[in-house]
C-alpha positions in Angstrom: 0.0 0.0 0.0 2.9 2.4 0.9 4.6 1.7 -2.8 1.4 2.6 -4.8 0.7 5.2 -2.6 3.0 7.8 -4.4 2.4 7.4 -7.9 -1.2 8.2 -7.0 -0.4 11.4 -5.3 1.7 12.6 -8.2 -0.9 11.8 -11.0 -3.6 13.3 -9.1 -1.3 16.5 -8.4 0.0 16.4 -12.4 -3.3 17.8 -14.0 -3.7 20.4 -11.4 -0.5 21.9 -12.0 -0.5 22.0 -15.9 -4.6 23.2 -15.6 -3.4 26.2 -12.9 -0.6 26.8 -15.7 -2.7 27.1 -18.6 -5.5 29.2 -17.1 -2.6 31.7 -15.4 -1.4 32.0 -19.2 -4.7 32.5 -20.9 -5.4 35.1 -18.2 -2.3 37.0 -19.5 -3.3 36.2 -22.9 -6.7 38.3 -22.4 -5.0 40.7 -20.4 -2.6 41.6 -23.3 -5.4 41.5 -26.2 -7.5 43.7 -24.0 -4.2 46.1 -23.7 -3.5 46.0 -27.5 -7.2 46.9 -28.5 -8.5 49.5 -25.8 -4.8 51.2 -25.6 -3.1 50.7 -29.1 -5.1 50.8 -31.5 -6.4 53.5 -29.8 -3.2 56.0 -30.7 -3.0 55.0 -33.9 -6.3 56.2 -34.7 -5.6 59.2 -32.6 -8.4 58.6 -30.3 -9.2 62.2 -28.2 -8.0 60.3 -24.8 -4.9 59.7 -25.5 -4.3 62.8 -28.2 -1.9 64.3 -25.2 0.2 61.3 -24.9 0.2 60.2 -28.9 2.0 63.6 -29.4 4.4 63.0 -26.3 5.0 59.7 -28.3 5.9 61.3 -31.3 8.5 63.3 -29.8 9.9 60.8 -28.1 10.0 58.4 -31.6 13.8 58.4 -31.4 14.1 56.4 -28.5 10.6 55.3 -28.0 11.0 53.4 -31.1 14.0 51.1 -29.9 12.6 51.0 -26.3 9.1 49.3 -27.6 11.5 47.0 -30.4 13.8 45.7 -27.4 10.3 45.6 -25.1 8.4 43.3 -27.4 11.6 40.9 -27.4 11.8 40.5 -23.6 7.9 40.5 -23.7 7.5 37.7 -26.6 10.7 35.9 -25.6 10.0 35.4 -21.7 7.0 33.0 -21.4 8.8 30.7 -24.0 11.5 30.4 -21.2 9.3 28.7 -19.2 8.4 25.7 -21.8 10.0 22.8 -20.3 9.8 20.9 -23.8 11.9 23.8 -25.5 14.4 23.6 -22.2 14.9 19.8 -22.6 14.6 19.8 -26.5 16.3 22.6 -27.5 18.8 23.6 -24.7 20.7 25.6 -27.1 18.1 27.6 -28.5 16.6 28.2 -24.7 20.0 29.4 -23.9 20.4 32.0 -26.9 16.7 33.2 -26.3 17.4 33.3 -22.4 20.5 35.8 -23.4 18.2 37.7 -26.0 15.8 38.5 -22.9 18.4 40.0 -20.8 19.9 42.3 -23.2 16.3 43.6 -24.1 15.7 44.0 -20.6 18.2 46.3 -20.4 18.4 47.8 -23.4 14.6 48.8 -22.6 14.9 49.9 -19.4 18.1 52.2 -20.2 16.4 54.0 -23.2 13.5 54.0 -20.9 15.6 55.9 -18.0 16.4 58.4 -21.2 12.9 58.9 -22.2 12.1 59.8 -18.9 14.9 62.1 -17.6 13.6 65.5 -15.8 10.2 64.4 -16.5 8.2 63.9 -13.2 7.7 60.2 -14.3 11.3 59.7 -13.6 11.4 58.6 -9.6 8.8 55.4 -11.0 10.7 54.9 -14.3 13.9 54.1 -12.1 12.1 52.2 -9.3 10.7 50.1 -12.4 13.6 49.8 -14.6 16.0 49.4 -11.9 13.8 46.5 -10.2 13.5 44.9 -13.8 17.6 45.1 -14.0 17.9 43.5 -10.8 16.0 40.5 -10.7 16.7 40.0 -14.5 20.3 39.8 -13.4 19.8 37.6 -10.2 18.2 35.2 -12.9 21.1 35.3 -15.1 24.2 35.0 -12.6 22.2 31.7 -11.0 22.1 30.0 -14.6 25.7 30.9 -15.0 26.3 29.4 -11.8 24.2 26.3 -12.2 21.4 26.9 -9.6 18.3 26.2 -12.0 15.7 25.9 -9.4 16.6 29.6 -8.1 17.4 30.6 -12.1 13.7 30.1 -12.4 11.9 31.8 -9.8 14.2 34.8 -11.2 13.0 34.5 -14.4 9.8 34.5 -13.3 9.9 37.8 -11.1 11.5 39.1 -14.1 8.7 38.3 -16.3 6.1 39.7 -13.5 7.9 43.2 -14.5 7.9 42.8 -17.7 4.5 42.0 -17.7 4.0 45.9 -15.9 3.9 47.0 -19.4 0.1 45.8 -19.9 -1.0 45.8 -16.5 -0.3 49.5 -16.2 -2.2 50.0 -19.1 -5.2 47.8 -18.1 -7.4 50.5 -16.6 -6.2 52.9 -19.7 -9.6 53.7 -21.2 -11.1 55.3 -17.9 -10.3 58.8 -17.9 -10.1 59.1 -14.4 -6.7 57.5 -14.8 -5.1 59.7 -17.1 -6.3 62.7 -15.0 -4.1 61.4 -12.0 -1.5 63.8 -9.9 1.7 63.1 -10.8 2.6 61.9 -7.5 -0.3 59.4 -7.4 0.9 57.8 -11.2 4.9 57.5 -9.3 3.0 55.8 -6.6 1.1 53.6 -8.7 3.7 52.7 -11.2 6.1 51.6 -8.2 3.4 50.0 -6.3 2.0 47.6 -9.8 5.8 47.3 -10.7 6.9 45.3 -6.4 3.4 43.7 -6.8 4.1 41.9 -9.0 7.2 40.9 -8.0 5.0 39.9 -4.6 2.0 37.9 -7.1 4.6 35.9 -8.8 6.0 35.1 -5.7 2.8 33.6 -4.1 1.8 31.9 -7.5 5.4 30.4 -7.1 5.0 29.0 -3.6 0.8 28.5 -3.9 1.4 24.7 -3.2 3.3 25.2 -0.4 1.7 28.2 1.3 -1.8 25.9 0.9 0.1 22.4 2.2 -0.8 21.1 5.5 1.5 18.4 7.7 -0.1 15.7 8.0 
């Protein structure tokens, strides 16, 4: 009774991990549709909202530009880090595309701290860019030192930042938000930016923060 007791456990706790996995990235999935059609396709058809900040945007093209190019990498490449078949098939290709995310992280989050300098924006811009740096670099530095387990969680703090860049523009079509002090968006920007750091760290340990001793 003992020996088959085990087995059963794990197939019985199998399905509930990979079903808690798919619906956390369909959740994202939304999330980001719902970003790209209330927010930007919005400024491209220069909706009256956001007329004020499509023409900051223009000004800003020259950097703007390679800040959303290197943003989209780090965004498209980081949830394929997390494929376990692509890891174990492809360990060479996971590598190159794990290197790829950390230069766009920090690519985008130093033309980022040059978009925003002696702008009021710029106290959250560092406390977002500077939190993305670290933890993306904590991931890295464990890989290089062979601690895959901690790699991981790294990489998955890291993506919880990178991820800021839709979840700050969730609530984009109320106008109550764009009408915010500027002290209230640096709060808010630094506040979404360590909470998520904080949700990925609960949907990390879930299983073990609901385990009981028997």
């Amino acid at each position: 009774m003992p020996a088959e007791s085990a087995p059963l456990t794990s197939a019985h706790r199998a399905p509930s991990s990979v079903n808690g996995k798919r619906v956390l990235w369909s959740l994202l999935a939304v999330a980001t549709l719902w970003v790209v059609f209330s927010n930007e396709v919005l400024l491209l058809i220069d909706y009256p909202l956001f007329r004020e900040y499509r023409q900051l945007m223009i000004q800003d093209r020259a950097l703007l530009i390679p800040h959303a190019v290197f943003g989209c990498v780090a965004f498209f490449t980081g949830p394929l880090q997390f494929s376990s078949r692509l890891r174990q098939r492809r360990p060479g290709l996971h590598r190159l595309m794990g290197r790829s995310y950390v230069i766009a992280v920090y690519a985008a989050a130093l033309t980022a701290f040059a978009i925003g300098w002696d702008r009021p924006l710029l106290p959250a811009t560092l406390a977002q860019g500077l939190t993305w740096i670290v933890v993306t670099t904590a991931a890295w530095v464990l890989a290089r030192n062979g601690q895959i387990a901690a790699h991981r969680q790294w990489v998955a703090r890291s993506y919880a930042v990178t991820f800021t860049f839709v979840s700050l523009r969730i609530p984009s079509v109320w106008p109550a938000y764009w009408n915010l002090p500027e002290a209230s968006s640096v709060y808010v920007i630094t506040a979404t930016t360590l909470a998520s750091v904080l949700v990925a760290d609960l949907v990390m340990h879930w299983r073990e923060l609901r385990g009981r001793r028997g």
